[in-house]
C-alpha positions as a Markdown table, in Angstrom:
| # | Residue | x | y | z |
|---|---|---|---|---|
| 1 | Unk | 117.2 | 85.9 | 117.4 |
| 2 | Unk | 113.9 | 86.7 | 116.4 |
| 3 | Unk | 113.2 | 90.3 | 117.3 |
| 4 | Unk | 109.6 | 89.5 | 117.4 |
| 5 | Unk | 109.9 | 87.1 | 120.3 |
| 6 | Unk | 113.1 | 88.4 | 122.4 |
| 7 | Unk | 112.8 | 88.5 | 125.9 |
| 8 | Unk | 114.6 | 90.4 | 127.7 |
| 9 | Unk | 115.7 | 90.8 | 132.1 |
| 10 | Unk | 116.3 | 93.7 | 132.8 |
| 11 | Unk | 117.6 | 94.5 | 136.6 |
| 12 | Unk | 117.2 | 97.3 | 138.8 |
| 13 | Unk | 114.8 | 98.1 | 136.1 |
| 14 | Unk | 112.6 | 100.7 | 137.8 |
| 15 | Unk | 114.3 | 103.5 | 137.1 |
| 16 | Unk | 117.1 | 105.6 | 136.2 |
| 17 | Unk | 119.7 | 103.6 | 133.8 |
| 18 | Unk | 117.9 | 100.3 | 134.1 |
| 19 | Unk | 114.2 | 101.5 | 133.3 |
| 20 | Unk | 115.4 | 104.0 | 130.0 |
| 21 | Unk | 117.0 | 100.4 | 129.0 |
| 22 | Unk | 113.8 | 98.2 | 129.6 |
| 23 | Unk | 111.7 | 101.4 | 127.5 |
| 24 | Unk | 114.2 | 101.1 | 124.6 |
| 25 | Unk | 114.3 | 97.3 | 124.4 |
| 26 | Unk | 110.4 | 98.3 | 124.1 |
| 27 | Unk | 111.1 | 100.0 | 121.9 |
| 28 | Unk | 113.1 | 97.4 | 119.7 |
| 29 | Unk | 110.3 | 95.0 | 120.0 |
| 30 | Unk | 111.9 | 93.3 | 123.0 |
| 31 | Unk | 109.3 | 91.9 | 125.6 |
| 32 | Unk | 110.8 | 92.8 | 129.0 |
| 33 | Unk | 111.0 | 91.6 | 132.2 |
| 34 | Unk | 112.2 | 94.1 | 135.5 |
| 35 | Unk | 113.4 | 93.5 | 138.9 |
| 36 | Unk | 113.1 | 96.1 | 141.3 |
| 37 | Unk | 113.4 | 95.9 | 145.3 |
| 38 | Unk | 111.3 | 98.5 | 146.9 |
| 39 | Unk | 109.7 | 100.8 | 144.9 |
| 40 | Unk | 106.8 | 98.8 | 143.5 |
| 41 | Unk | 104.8 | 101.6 | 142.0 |
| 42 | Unk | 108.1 | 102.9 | 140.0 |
| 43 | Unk | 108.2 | 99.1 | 138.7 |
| 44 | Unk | 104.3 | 99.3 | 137.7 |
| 45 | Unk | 104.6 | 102.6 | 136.1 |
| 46 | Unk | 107.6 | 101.0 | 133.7 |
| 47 | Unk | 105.5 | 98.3 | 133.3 |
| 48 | Unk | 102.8 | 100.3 | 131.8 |
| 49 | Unk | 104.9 | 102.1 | 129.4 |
| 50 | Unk | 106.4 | 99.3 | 127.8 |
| 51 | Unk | 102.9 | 97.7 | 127.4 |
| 52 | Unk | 101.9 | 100.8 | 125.7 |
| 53 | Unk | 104.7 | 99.9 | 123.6 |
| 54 | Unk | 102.6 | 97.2 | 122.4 |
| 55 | Unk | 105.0 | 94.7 | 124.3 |
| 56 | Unk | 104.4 | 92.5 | 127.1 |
| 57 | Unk | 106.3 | 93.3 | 130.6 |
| 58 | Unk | 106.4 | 92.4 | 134.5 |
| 59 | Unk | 107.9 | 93.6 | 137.1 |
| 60 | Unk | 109.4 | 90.9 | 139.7 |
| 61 | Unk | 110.3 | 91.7 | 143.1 |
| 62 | Unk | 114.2 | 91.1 | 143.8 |
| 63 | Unk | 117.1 | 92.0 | 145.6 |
| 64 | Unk | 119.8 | 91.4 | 143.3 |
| 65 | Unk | 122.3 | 91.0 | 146.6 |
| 66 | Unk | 120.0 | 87.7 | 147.6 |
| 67 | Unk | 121.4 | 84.4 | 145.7 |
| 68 | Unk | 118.1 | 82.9 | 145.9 |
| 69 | Unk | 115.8 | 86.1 | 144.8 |
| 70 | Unk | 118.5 | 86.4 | 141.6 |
| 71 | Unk | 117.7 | 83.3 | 140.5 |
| 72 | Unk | 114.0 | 83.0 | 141.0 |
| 73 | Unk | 113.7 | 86.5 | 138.9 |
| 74 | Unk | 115.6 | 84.4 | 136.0 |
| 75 | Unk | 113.3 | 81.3 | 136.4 |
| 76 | Unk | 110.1 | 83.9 | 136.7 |
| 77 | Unk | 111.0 | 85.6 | 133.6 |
| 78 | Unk | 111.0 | 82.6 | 132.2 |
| 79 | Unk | 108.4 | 81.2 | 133.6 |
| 80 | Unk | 105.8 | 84.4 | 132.4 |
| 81 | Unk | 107.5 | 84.1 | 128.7 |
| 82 | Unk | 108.7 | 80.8 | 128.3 |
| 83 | Unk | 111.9 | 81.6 | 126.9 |
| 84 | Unk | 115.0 | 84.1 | 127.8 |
| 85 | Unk | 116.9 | 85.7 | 125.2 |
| 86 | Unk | 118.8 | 89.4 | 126.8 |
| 87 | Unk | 120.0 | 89.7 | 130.3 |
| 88 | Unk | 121.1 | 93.4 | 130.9 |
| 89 | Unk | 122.3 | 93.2 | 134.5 |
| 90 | Unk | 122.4 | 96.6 | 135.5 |
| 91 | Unk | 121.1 | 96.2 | 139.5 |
| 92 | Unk | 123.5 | 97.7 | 141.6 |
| 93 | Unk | 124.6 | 100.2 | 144.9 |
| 94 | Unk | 126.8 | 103.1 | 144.9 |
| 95 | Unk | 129.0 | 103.6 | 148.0 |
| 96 | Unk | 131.7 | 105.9 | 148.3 |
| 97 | Unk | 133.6 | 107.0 | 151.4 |
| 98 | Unk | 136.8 | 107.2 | 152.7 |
| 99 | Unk | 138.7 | 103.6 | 152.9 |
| 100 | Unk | 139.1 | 103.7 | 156.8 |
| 101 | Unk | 135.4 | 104.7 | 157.6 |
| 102 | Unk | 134.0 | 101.3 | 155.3 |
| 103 | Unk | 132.1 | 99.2 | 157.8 |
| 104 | Unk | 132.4 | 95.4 | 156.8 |
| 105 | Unk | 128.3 | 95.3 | 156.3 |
| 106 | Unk | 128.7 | 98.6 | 153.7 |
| 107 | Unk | 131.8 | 96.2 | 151.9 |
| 108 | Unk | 129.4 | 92.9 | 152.2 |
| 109 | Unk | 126.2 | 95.0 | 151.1 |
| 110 | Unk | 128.2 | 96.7 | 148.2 |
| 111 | Unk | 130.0 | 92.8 | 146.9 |
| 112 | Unk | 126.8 | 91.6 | 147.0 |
| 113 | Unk | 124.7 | 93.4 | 144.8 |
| 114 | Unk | 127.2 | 94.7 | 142.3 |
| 115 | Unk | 129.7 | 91.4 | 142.3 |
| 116 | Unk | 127.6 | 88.3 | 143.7 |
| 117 | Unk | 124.4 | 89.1 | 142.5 |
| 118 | Unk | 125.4 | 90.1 | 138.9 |
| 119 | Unk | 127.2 | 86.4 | 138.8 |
| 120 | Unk | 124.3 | 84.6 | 140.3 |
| 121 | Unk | 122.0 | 86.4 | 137.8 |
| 122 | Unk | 124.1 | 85.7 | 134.7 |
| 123 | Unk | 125.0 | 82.2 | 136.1 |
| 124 | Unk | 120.9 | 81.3 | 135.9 |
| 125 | Unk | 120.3 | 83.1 | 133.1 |
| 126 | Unk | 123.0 | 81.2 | 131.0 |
| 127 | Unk | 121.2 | 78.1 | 131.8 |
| 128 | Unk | 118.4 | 79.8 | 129.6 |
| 129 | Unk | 119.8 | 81.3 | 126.9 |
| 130 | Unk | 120.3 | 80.2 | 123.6 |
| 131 | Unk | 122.4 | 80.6 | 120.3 |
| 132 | Unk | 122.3 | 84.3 | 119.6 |
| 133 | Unk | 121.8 | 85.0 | 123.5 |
| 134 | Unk | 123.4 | 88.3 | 125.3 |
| 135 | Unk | 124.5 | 88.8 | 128.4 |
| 136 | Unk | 125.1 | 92.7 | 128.7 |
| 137 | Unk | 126.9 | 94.4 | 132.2 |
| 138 | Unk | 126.7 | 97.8 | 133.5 |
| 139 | Unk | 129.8 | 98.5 | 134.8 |
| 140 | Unk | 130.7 | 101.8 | 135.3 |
| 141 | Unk | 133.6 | 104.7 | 134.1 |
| 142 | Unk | 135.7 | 104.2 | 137.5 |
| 143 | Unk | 136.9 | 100.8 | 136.7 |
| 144 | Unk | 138.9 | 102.8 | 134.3 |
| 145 | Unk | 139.4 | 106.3 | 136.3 |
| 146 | Unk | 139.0 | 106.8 | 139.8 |
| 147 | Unk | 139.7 | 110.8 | 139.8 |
| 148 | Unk | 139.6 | 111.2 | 143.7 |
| 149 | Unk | 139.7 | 109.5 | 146.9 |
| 150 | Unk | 136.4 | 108.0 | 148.8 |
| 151 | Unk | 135.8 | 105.8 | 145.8 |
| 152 | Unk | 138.1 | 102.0 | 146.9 |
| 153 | Unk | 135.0 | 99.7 | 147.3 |
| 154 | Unk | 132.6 | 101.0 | 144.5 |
| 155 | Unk | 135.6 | 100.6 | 142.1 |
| 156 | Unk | 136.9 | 97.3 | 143.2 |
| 157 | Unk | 133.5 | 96.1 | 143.0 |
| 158 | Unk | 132.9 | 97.5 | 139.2 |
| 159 | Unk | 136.3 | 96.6 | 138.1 |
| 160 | Unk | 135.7 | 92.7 | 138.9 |
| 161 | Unk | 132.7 | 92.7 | 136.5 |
| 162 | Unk | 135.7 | 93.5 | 133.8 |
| 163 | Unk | 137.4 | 90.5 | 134.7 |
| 164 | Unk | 133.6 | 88.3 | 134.8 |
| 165 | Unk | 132.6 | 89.8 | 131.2 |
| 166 | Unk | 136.1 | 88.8 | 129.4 |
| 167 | Unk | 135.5 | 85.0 | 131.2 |
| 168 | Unk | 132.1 | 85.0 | 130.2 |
| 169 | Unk | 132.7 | 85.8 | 126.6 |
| 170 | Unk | 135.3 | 82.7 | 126.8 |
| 171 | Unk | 132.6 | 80.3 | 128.7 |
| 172 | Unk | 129.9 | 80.9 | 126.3 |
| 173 | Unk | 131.4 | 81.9 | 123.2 |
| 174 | Unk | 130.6 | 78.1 | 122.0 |
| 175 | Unk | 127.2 | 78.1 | 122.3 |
| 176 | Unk | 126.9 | 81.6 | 120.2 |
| 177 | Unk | 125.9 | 83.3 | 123.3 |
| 178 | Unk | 127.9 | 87.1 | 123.7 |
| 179 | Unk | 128.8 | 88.7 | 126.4 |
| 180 | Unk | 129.8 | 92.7 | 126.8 |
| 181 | Unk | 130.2 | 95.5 | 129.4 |
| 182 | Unk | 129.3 | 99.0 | 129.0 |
| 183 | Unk | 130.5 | 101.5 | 131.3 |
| 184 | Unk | 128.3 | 104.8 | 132.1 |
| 185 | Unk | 129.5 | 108.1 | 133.1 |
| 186 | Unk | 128.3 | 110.4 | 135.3 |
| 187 | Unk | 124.3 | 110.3 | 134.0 |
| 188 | Unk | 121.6 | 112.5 | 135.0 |
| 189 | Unk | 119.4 | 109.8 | 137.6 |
| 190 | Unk | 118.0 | 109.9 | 141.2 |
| 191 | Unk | 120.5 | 108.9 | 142.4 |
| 192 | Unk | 123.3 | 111.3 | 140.9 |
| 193 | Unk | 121.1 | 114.2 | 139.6 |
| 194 | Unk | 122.3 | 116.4 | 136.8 |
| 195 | Unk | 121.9 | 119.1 | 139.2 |
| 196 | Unk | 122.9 | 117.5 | 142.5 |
| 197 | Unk | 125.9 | 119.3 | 144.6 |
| 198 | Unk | 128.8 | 117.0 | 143.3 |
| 199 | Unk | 127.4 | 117.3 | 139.6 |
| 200 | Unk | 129.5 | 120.8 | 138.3 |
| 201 | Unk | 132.9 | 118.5 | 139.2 |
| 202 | Unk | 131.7 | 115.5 | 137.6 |
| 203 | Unk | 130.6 | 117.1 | 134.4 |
| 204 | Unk | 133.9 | 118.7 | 134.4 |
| 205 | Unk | 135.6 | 115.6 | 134.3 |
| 206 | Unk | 134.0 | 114.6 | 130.9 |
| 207 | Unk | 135.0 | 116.1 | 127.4 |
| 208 | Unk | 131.9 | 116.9 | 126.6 |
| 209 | Unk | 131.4 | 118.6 | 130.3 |
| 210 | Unk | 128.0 | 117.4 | 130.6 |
| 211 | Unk | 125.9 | 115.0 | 132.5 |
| 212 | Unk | 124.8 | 111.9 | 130.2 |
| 213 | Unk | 121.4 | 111.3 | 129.6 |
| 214 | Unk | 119.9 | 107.8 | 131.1 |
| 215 | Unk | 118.8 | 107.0 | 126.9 |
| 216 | Unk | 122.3 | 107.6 | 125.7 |
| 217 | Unk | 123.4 | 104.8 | 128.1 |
| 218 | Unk | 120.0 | 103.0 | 126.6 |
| 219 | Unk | 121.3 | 103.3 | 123.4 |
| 220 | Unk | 124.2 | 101.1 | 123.4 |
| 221 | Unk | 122.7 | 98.7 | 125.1 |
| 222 | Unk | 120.3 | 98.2 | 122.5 |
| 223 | Unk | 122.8 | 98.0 | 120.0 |
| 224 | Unk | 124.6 | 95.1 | 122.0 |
| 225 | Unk | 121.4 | 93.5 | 122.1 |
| 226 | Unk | 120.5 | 93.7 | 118.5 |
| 227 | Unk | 121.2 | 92.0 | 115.5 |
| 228 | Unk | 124.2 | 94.4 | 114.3 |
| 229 | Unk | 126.2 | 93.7 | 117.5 |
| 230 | Unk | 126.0 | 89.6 | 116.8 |
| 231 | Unk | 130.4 | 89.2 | 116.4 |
| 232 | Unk | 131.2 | 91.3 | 119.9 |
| 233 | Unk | 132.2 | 90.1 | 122.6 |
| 234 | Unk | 134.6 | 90.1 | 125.8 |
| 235 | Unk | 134.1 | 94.1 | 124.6 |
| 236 | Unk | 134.1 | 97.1 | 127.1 |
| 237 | Unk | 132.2 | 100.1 | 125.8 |
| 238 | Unk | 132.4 | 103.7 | 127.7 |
| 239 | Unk | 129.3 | 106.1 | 127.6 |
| 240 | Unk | 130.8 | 108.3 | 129.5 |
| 241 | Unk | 131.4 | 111.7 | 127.6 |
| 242 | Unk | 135.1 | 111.6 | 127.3 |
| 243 | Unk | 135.6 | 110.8 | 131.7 |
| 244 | Unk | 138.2 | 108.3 | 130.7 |
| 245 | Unk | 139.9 | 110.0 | 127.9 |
């Protein structure tokens, strides 16, 4: 690929994980693309960083769990930039409760953003890509430890984007297109704060016994992206301080 030109989709790109990935690809001279679902002046504000990166950026309005909306961001992106080179899917919901308490809407809601929408996404977006292409998941540490109860659905739907990355590495190996998952540990965002009232057990579970930072995460996926990364694929990388050790 042609660093100068790469476009990138990023999803759930507003903030946390997804948004320190869209700043780095910035970084990397990536032009990026973001989906978000509600917060629209989040979205903007990423926007405006990465175009003070000196790359060009938009934010597209989503929901990841909508077959339809997934595939009209990938024809957007495309639209806006004329070309698709990195999909980074990283839009998803975290659910956790105990196993008989799951309503079937929470189990519907949770397969389709983190399962269904992550295979409509990359299902449009590999209609788009081209010979040196990547396809990169965010998958996440409990596919590989699940230290507690309350945690059946969020892991079942996690642990099937194993299975999707290894088949998409097989299905578009041929056309020089890679495909790779990277699993994140218990990272200081929003949504699970560094400082939050579950965070001391979490952190305790790592090596390290810290909280990642949402750039460490960042970090691998711009080496995935990038030129050194061009013979991996089907691979599963942990950023998770040690969780899984």
């Amino acid at each position: 690929m042609d660093s100068s030109s790469t476009v990138a989709l990023v999803t759930g790109g507003s903030r946390g994980i997804g948004a320190a990935v869209a700043l780095r690809l910035a970084e990397d001279g990536v032009d990026v693309a973001i989906t978000y679902v509600s917060d629209g002046e989040a979205a903007a504000e990423v926007v405006g960083k990465v175009e003070a990166l000196g790359r060009r950026a938009v934010a597209l309005r989503a929901d990841a769990g909508d077959a339809a909306q997934a595939a009209n961001a990938v024809g957007e992106t495309v639209r806006r930039f004329g070309r698709l080179d990195v999909l980074v899917n990283n839009a998803g919901v975290g659910l956790l409760g105990p196993l008989e308490e799951l309503a079937p809407d929470d189990v519907e809601r949770v397969l389709a953003v983190n399962v269904r929408g992550v295979f409509h996404t990359t299902q449009a977006a590999a209609a788009h890509l081209g010979p040196g292409g990547r396809i990169i998941t965010v998958g996440s540490c409990m596919t590989q430890r699940v230290p507690g109860p309350g945690g059946t659905l969020y892991a079942m739907s996690k642990s099937a984007l194993t299975g999707l990355n290894r088949a998409l590495a097989r299905e578009l190996g041929g056309r020089g297109i890679t495909a790779n998952i990277v699993h994140p540990g218990p990272v200081d965002t929003d949504m699970n704060p560094a400082d939050g009232p579950y965070a001391g057990p979490q952190a305790a579970m790592t090596v390290l016994g810290r909280f990642g930072a949402p750039g460490e995460v960042a970090g691998v996926v711009s080496f995935l992206a990038g030129p050194d990364a061009s013979y991996v694929t089907g691979a599963e990388f942990a950023v998770d301080g040690g969780y899984a050790a």
